[in-house]
C-alpha positions as CSV (number, residue, x, y, z in Angstrom):
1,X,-10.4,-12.3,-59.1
2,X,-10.3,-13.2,-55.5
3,X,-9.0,-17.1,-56.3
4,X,-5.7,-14.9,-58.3
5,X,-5.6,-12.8,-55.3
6,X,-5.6,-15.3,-52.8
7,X,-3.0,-17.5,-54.9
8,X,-0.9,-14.8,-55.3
9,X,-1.3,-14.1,-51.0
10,X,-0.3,-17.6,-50.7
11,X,2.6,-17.9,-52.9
12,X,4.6,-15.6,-50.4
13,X,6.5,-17.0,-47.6
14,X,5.8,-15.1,-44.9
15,X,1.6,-14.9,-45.2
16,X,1.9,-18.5,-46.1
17,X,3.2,-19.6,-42.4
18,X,0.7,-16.7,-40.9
19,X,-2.5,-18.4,-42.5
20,X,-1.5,-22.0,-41.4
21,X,-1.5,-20.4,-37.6
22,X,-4.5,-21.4,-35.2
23,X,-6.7,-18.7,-35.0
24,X,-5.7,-17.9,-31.6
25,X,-1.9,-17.4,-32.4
26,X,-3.5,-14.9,-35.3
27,X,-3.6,-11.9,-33.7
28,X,-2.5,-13.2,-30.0
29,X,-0.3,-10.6,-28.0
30,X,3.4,-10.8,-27.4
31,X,3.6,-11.5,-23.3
32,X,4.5,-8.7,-21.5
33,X,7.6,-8.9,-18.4
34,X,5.7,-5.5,-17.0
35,X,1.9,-6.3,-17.6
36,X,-0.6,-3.0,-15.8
37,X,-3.1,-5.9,-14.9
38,X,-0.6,-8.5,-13.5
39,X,0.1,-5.6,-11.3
40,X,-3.0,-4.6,-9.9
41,X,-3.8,-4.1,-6.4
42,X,-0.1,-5.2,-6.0
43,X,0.4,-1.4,-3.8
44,X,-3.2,-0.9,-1.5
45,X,-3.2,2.3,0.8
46,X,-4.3,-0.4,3.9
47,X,-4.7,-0.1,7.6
48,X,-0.9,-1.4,7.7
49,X,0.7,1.4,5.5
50,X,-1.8,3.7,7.0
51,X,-0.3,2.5,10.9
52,X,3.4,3.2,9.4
53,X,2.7,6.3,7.7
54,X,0.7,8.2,10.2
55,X,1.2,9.6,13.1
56,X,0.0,7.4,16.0
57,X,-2.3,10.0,17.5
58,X,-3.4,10.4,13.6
59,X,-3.8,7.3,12.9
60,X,-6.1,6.5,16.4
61,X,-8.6,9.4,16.0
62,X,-9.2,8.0,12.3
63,X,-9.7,4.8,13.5
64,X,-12.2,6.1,16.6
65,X,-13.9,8.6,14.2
66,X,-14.6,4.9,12.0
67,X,-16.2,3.5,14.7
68,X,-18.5,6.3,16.4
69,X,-19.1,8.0,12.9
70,X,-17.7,11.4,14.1
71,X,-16.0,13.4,11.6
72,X,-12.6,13.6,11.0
73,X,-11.1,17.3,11.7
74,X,-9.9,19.8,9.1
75,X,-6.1,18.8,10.2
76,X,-6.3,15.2,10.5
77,X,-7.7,15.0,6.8
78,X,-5.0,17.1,5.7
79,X,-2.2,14.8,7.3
80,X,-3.9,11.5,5.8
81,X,-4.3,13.0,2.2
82,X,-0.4,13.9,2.7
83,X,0.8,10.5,3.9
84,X,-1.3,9.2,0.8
85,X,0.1,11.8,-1.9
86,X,3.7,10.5,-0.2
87,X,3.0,7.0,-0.6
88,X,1.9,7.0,-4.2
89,X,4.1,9.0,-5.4
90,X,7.0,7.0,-3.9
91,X,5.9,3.8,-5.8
92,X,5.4,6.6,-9.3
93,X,2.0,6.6,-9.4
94,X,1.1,9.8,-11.8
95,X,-3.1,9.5,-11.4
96,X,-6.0,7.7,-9.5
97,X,-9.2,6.8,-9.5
98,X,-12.2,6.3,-6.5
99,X,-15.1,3.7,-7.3
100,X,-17.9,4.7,-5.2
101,X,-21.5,4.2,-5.1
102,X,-23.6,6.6,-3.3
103,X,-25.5,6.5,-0.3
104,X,-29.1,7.4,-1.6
105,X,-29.8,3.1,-2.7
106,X,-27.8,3.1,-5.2
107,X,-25.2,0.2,-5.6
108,X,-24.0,0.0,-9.4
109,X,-25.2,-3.3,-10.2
110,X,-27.9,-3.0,-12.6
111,X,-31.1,-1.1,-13.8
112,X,-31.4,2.3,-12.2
113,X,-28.8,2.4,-9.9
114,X,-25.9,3.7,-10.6
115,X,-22.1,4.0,-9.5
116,X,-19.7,6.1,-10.3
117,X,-15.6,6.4,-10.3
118,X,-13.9,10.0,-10.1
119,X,-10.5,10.1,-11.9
120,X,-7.7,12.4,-11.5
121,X,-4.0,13.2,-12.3
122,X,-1.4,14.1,-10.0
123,X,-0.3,17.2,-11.9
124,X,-1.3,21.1,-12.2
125,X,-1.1,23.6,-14.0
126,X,1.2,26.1,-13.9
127,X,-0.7,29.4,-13.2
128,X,2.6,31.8,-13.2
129,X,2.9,31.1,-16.8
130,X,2.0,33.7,-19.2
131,X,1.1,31.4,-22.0
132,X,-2.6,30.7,-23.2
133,X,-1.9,27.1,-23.0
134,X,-0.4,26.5,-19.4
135,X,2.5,23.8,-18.8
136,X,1.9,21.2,-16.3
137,X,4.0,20.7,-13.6
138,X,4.0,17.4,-10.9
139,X,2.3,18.1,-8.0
């Protein structure tokens, strides 16, 4: 039954030229003009779009608060997660994620210690509506 089957397989055109392909060019993707991971890390918050984006008394108590390890105040956060929220929006970003590793020994390598990475969206709900299931707006 299979020998039929596979003769019969064989006798059309098109799976003929498909099963006389190199593995490879079996089930190889089309290439893509707009590829996400050709396109990574191509836009990086940095200390450069941080300088143009911030204010420059901002943008020198961040840089001071790195160095002595004092915190950052209440307003100055707020202004850097703005300029952020700006940026990425301007290149139509829509979510985000942060890779981190905490403080406590852990490094994400291997064994027992462990890493984690946060995700979000930039959308919200929107609470004024009435319905059960709430529409989403863009933040």
């Amino acid at each position: 039954a299979q020998a039929i089957l596979a003769q019969g397989i064989q006798s059309q055109p098109r799976v003929r030229s498909f099963l006389r392909l190199p593995p490879a060019k079996m089930f190889a993707p089309k290439s893509r003009v707009n590829d996400a991971l050709s396109e990574m890390s191509s836009a990086i918050f940095n200390d450069e779009v941080m300088k143009a984006r911030l204010s420059s008394r901002v943008y020198a108590r961040f840089k001071e608060a790195l160095v002595t390890g004092a915190p950052t105040s209440e307003e100055d956060q707020k202004a850097i997660a703005e300029a952020i929220f700006k940026w990425a929006r301007e290149l139509g970003a829509v979510s985000f994620a942060h890779w981190f590793f905490p403080m406590r020994g852990g490094s994400g390598a291997y064994g027992s210690m462990c890493g984690a990475c946060k995700m979000d969206t930039l959308i919200d709900l929107d609470w004024s509506s009435s319905e059960a299931t709430k529409p989403f707006q863009a933040c």
